[in-house]
Structures are given as structure tokens and as C-alpha cells.
ZADO-1210 file (C-alpha; in nm, 4 decimals, padded with zeros to 6 digits):
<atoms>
<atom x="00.0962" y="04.2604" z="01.8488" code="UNK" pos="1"/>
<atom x="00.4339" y="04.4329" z="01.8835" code="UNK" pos="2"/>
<atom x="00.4673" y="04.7671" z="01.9252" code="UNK" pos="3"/>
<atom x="00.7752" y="04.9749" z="01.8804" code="UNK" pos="4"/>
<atom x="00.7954" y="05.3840" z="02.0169" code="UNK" pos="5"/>
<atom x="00.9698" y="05.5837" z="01.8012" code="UNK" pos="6"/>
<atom x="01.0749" y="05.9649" z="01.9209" code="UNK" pos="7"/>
<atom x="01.1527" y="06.2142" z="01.6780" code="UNK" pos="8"/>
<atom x="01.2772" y="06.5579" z="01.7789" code="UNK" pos="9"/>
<atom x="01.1200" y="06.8536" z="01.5486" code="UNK" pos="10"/>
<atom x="01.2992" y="07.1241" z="01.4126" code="UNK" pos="11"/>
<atom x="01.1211" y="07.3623" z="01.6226" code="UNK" pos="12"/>
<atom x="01.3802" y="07.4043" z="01.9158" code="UNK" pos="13"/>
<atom x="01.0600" y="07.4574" z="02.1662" code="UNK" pos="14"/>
<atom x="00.8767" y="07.1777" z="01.9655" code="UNK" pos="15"/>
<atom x="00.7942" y="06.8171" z="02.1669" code="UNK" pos="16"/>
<atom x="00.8984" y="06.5139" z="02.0620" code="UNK" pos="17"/>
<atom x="00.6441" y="06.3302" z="01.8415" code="UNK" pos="18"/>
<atom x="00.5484" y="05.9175" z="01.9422" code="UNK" pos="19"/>
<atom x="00.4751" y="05.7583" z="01.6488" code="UNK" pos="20"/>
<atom x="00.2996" y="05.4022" z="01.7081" code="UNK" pos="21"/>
<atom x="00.4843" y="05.1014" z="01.4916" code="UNK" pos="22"/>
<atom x="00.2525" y="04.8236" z="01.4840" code="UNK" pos="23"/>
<atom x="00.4665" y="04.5163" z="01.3955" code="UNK" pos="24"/>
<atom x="00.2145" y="04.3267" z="01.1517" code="UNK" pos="25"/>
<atom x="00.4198" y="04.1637" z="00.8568" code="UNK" pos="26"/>
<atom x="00.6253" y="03.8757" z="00.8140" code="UNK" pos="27"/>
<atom x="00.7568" y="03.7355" z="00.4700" code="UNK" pos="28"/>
<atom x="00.8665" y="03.4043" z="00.4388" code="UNK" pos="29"/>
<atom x="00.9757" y="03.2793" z="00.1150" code="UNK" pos="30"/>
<atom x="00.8317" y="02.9189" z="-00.0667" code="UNK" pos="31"/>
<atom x="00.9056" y="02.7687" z="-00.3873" code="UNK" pos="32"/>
<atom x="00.5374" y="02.6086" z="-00.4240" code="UNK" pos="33"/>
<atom x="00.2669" y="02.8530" z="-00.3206" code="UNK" pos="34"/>
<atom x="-00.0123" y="02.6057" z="-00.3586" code="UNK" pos="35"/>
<atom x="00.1717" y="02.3317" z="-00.1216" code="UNK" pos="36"/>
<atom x="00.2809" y="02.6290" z="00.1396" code="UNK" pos="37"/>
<atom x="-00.1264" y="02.7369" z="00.1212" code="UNK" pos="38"/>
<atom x="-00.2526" y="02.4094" z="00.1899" code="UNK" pos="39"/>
<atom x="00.0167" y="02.3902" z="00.4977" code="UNK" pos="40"/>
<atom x="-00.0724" y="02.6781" z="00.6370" code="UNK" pos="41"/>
<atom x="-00.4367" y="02.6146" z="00.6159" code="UNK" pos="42"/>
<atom x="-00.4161" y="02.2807" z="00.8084" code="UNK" pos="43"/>
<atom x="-00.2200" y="02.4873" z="01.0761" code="UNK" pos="44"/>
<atom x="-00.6105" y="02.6668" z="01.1572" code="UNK" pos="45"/>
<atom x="-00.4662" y="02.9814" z="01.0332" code="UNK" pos="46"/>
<atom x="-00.7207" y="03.2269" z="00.9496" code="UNK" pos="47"/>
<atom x="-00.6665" y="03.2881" z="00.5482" code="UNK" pos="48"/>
<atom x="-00.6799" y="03.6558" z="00.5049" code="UNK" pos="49"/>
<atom x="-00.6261" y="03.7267" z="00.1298" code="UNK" pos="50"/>
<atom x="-00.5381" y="03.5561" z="-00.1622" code="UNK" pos="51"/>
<atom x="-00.4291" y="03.7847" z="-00.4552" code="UNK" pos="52"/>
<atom x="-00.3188" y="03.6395" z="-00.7846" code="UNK" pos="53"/>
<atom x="-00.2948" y="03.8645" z="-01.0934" code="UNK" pos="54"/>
<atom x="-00.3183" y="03.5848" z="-01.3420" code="UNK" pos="55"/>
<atom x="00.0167" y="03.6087" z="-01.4736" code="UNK" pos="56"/>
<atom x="00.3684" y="03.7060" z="-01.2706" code="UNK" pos="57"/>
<atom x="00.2411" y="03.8213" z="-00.8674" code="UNK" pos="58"/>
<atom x="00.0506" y="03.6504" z="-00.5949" code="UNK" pos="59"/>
<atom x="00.0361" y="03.6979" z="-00.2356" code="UNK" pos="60"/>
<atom x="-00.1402" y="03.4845" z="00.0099" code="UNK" pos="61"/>
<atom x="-00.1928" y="03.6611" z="00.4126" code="UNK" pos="62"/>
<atom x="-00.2188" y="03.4101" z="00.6729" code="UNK" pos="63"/>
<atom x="-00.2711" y="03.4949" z="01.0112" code="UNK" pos="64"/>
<atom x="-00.2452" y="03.2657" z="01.3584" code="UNK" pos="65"/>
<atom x="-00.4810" y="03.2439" z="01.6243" code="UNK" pos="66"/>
<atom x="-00.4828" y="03.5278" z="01.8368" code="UNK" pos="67"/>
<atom x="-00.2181" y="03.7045" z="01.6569" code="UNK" pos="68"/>
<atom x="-00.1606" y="04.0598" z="01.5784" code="UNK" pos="69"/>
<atom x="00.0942" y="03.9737" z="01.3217" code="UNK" pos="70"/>
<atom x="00.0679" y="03.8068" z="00.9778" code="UNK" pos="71"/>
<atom x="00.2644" y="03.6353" z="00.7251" code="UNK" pos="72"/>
<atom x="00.2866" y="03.6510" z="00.3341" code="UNK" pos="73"/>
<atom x="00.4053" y="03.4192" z="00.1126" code="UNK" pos="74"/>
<atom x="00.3531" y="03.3805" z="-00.2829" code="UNK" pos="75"/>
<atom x="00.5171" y="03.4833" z="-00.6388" code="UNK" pos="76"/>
<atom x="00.7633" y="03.7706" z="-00.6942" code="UNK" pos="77"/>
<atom x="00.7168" y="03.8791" z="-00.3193" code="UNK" pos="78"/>
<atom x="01.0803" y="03.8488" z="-00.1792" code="UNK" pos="79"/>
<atom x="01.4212" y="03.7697" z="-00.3163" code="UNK" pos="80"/>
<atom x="01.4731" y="03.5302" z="-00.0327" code="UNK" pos="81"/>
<atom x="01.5540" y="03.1571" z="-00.0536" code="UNK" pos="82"/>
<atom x="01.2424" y="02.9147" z="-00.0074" code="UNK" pos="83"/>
<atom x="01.3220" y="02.7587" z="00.3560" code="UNK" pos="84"/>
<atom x="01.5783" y="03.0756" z="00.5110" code="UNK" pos="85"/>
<atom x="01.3373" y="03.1814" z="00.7158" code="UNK" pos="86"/>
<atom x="01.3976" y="03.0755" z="01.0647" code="UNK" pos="87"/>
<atom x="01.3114" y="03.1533" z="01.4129" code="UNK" pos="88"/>
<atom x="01.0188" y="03.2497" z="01.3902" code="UNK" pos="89"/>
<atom x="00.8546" y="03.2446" z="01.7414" code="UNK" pos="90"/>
<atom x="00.4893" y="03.1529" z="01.7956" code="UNK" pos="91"/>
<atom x="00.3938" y="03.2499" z="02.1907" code="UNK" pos="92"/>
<atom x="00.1391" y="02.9619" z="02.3265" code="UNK" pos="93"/>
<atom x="00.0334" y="03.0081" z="02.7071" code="UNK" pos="94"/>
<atom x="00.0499" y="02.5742" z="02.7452" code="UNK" pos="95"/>
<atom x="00.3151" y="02.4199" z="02.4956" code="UNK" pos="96"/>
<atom x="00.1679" y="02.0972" z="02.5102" code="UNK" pos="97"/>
<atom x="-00.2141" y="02.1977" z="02.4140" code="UNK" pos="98"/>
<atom x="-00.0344" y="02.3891" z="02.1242" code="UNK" pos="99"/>
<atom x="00.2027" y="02.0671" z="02.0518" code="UNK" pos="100"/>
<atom x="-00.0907" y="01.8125" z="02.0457" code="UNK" pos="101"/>
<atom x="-00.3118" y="02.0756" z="01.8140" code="UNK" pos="102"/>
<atom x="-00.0903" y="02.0532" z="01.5872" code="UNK" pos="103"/>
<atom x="-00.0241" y="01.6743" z="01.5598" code="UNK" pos="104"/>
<atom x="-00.3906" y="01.6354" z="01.5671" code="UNK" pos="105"/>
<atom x="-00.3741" y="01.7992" z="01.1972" code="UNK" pos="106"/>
<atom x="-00.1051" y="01.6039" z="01.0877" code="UNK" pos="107"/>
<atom x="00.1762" y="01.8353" z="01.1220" code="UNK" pos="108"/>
<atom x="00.5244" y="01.6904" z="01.2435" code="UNK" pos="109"/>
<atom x="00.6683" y="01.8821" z="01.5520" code="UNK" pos="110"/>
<atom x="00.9499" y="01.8185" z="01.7943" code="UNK" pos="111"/>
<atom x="00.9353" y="01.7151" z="02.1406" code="UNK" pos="112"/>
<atom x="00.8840" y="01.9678" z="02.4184" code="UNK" pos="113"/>
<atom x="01.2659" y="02.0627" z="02.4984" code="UNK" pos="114"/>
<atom x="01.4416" y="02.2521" z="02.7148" code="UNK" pos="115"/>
<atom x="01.7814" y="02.4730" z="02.7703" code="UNK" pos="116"/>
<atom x="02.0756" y="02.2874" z="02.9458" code="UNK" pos="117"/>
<atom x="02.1526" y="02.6459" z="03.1078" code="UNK" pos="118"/>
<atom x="02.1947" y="02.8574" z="02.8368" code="UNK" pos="119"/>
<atom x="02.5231" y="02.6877" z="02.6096" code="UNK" pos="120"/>
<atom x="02.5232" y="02.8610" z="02.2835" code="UNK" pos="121"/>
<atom x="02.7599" y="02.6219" z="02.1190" code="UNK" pos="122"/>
<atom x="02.6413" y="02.2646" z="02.0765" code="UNK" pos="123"/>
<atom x="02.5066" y="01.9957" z="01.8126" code="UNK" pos="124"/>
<atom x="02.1566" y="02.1144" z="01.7663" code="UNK" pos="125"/>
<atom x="01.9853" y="02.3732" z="01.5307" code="UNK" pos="126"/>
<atom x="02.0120" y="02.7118" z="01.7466" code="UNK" pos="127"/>
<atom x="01.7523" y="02.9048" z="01.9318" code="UNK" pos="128"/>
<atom x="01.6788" y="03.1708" z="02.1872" code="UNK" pos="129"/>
<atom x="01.8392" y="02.9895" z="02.5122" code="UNK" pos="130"/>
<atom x="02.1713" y="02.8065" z="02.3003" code="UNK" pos="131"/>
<atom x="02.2045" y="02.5208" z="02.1191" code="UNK" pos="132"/>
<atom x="02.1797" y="02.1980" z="02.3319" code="UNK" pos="133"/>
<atom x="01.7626" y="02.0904" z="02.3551" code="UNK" pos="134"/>
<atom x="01.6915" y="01.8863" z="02.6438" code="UNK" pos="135"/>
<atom x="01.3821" y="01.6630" z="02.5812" code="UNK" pos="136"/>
<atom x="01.0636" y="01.7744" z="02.7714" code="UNK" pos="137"/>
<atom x="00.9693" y="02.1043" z="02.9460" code="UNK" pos="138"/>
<atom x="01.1786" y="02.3242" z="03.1803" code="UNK" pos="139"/>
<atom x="01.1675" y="02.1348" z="03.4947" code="UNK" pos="140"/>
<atom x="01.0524" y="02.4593" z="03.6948" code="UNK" pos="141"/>
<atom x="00.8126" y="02.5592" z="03.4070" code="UNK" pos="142"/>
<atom x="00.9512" y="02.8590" z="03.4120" code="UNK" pos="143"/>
<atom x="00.7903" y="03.1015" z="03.1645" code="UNK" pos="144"/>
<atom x="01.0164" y="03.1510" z="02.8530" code="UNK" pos="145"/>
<atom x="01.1704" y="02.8544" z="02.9092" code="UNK" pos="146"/>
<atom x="00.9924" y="02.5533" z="02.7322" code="UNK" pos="147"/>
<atom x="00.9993" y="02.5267" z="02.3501" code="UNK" pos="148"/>
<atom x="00.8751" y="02.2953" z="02.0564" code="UNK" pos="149"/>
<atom x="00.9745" y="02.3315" z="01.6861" code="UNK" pos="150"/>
<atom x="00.8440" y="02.2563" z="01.3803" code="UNK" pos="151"/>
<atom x="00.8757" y="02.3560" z="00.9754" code="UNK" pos="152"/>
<atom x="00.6944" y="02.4392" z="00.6721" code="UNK" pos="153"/>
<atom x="00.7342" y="02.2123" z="00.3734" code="UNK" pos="154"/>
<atom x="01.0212" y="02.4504" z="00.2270" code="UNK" pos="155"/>
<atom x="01.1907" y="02.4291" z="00.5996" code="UNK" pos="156"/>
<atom x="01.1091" y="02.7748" z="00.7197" code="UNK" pos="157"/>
<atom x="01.1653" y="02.7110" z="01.1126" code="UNK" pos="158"/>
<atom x="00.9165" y="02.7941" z="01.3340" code="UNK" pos="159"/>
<atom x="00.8810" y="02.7524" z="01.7481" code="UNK" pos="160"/>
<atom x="00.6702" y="02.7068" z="02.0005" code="UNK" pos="161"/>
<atom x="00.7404" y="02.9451" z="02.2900" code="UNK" pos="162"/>
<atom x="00.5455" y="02.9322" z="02.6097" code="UNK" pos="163"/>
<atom x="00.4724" y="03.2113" z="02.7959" code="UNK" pos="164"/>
<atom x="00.2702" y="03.2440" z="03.0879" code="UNK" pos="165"/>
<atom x="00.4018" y="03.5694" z="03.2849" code="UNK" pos="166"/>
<atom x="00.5776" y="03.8299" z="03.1363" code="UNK" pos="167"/>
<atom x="00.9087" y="04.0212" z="03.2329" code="UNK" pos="168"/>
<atom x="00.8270" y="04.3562" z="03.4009" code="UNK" pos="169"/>
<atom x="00.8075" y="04.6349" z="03.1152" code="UNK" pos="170"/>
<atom x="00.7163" y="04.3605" z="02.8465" code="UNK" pos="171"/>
<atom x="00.3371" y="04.4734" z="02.8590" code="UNK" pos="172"/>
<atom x="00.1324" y="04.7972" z="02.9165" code="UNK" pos="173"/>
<atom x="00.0578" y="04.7610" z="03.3192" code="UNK" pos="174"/>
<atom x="-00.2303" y="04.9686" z="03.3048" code="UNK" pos="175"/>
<atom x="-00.3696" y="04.7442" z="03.0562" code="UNK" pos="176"/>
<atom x="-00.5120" y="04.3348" z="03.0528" code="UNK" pos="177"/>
<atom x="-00.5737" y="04.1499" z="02.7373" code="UNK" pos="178"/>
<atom x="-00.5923" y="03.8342" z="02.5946" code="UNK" pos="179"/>
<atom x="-00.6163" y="03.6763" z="02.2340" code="UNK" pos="180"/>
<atom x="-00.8887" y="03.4451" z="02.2663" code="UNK" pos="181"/>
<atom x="-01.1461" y="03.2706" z="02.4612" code="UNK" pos="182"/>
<atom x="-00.8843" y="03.0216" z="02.5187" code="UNK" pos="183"/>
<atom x="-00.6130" y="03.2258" z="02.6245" code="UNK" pos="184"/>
<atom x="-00.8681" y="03.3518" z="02.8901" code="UNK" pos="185"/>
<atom x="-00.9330" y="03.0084" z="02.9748" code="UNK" pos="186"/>
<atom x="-00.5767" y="02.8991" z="03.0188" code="UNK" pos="187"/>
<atom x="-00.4914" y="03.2084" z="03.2510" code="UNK" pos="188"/>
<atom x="-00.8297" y="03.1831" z="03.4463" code="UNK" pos="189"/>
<atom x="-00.6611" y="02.8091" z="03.5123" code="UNK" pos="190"/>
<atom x="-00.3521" y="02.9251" z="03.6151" code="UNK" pos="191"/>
<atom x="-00.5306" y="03.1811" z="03.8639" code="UNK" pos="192"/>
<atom x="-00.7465" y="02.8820" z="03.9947" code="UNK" pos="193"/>
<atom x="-00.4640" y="02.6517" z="04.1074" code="UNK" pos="194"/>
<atom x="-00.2707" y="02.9854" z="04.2604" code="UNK" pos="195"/>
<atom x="-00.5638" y="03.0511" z="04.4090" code="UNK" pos="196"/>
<atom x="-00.5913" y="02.7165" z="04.5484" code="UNK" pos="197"/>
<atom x="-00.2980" y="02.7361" z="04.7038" code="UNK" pos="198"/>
<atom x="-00.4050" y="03.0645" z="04.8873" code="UNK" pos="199"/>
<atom x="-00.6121" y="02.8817" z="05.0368" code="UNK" pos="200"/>
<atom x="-00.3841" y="02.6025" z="05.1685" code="UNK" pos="201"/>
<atom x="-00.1846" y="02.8585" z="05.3434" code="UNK" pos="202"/>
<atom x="-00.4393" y="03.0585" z="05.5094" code="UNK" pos="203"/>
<atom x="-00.6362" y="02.7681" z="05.5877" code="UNK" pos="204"/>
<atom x="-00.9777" y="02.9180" z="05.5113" code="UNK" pos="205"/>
<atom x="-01.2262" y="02.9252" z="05.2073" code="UNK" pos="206"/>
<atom x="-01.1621" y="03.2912" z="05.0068" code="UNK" pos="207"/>
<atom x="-01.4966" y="03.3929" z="05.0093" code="UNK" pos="208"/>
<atom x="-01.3600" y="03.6963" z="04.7591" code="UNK" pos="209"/>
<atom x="-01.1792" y="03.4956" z="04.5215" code="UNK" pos="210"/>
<atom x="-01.3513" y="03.7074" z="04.1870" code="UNK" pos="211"/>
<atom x="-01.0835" y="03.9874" z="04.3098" code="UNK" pos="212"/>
<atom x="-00.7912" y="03.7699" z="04.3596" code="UNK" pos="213"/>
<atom x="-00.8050" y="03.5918" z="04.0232" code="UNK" pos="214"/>
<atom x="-00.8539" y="03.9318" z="03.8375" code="UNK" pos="215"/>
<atom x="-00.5417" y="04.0624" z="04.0654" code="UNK" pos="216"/>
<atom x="-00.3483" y="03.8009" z="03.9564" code="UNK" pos="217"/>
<atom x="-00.4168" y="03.7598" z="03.5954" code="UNK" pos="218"/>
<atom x="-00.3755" y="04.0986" z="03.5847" code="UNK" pos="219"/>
<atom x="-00.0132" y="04.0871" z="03.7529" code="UNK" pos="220"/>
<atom x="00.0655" y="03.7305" z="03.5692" code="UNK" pos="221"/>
<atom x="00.0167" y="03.9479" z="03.2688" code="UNK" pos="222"/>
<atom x="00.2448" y="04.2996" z="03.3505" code="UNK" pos="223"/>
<atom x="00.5167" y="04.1189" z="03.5059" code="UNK" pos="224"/>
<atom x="00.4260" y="04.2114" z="03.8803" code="UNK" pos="225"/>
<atom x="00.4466" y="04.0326" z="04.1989" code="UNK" pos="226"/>
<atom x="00.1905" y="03.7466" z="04.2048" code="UNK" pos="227"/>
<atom x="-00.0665" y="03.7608" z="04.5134" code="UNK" pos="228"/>
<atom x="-00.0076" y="03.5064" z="04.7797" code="UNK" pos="229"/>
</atoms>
């Protein structure tokens, strides 16, 4: 879930400034056949969240992904927008090729895992966060950020795959370590495992404490601090 701060000074001269929370939970996207975008969404595994239809000139459908803080809506007289304009809209996945290969199991057509060829932002192919040249398979340092796969709704709203597996310092609350789902959990407790294994290379000894070294470096994988060695 994204949160925004937002500081407003009061007219009292001696007054504080006011933080108001701004949960970021909303996302429109605009289709021209509600019952085909319902049934696509669906067979995503989205959680189906509401389904309003006044019989005659409104209906809104709430979808949400796994793990997400943020929704969508689609449906009848809920945006002026052109079925298929939506684009870029980023889904974060901590492994881009468990989220790729969930999806083809259910039928849905996505890209290849790509790439940036170092950040060009003029090229032949459809634009996204690091340009617009996609080279084919994941960023050869698996660097976090850096591996994408795309994909689109029958009206050709764009949607992509982003993988993330540490986050920039300031991105996320340091005092605080969360995670989505069971699997999330289970990707990161992974990632700490074959660290950790490593650890052990170098010092050359079995890390009898190795409960407090995962949970030190989930918990800096996850605020964007230094990684434990």
C-alpha cells in the first residue's frame, strides 16, 4: 500500500503542522465489455471484492491482487477514459518468473522476462520505467528493480511485472517488517537462506545462530540497509 504525507500549516501562527495519512487504494481502468474484463480478471486469482450493478445505467466491479493494498475498478459510467489507455500499471512480484509461470498456468498471454539495455529511452519497443529497448530474459545481475514482464487485459490496458526484492533506502518504514502473504514470506525466508549460506562459506563454520541472521537480513533486505555478511 502506498502512502503519501501530506503537511498542512494551520492558521494558528503557534499551531503544528498536521500529517494527514493518504492511503493510495484506487485505480480505474476503463473497458468496453465489463463481463469479458470480469471474467479476465477473475482468471488472474484476483480476489473479487464487489460487484454493484443498479439494473439500468452504473456498475462497478473492485478487484484486488494478491497481497495488495491497492484495488482496481472497472464497469459502466465509471470513467470517461478510453477502453485500453490505461498503461503502466506496475504489479511488484518478489520472483518474476513464479509470477510469469502463474499466470500462463491460467491461460493468460505474457511477455518474456526482459531487461533494460542501460537505460535508452528512445527505441522500437512500447516504453517503460528503464527506456524503451527490452532485452529478452532477466537483468543479468538480478538486480532488484531491474527485471520486468508485461502483459494486457482484453481492452489492452498494459500491465507489468516488476520484481523487487530489496528496496532503496527511504522506500519503506525501517522501524517496520511486513510482508503480503505466506508466500512473500516464503520467497524472502529463501533469499535469507542462500545469503545465509554463503555466511557460512566465508567464515568456514556452521552459524549455530542463524534464527537472528535471517530476521536481520530480511529485515534490512526490506528497509534498504546494508545486508549482513
Amino acid at each position: 500500500m502506498t502512502n503519501a504525507t501530506y503537511e498542512v500549516q494551520a492558521n494558528d501562527a503557534g499551531a503544528s503542522r498536521t500529517r494527514v495519512d493518504m492511503k493510495f487504494e484506487l485505480v480505474v481502468i476503463p473497458v468496453s465489455d465489463v463481463d469479458r474484463a470480469k471474467e479476465f480478471y477473475a482468471r488472474l486469482g484476483w480476489r473479487l471484492d464487489a460487484d454493484f450493478d443498479n439494473g439500468k445505467d452504473f456498475r462497478v466491479i473492485q478487484f484486488t491482487p494478491p497481497g495488495s493494498g491497492c484495488s482496481v475498478i472497472f464497469g459502466k459510467n465509471v470513467t470517461a477514459a478510453a477502453p485500453g489507455s490505461a498503461q503502466g500499471l506496475y504489479l511488484i512480484v518478489p520472483d518474476i518468473e513464479a509470477a510469469r509461470d502463474n499466470l500462463l498456468r491460467r491461460g493468460v498471454k505474457v511477455s518474456d522476462v526482459f531487461h533494460s539495455a542501460g537505460d535508452v529511452y528512445a527505441g522500437q519497443d512500447e516504453p517503460y520505467l528503464f527506456g524503451r529497448i527490452r532485452v529478452k530474459g532477466p537483468d543479468p545481475e538480478h538486480q532488484s528493480y531491474r527485471s520486468f514482464a508485461s502483459f494486457r487485459d482484453p481492452d489492452g490496458n498494459g500491465w507489468l511485472f516488476q520484481e523487487i526484492t530489496t528496496r532503496l533506502p527511504g522506500r519503506i518504514d525501517s522501524t517496520a517488517t511486513t510482508f503480503a502473504s505466506a508466500n512473500d514470506l516464503a520467497s524472502a525466508l529463501r533469499r535469507a537462506e542462500a545469503a545465509h549460506g554463503e555466511h557460512e562459506k566465508r567464515t568456514g563454520q556452521h552459524d549455530a545462530n542463524w534464527p537472528d541472521w535471517y530476521a536481520a537480513y530480511m529485515v534490512a533486505e526490506q528497509s534498504g540497509k546494508a545486508l549482513p555478511q
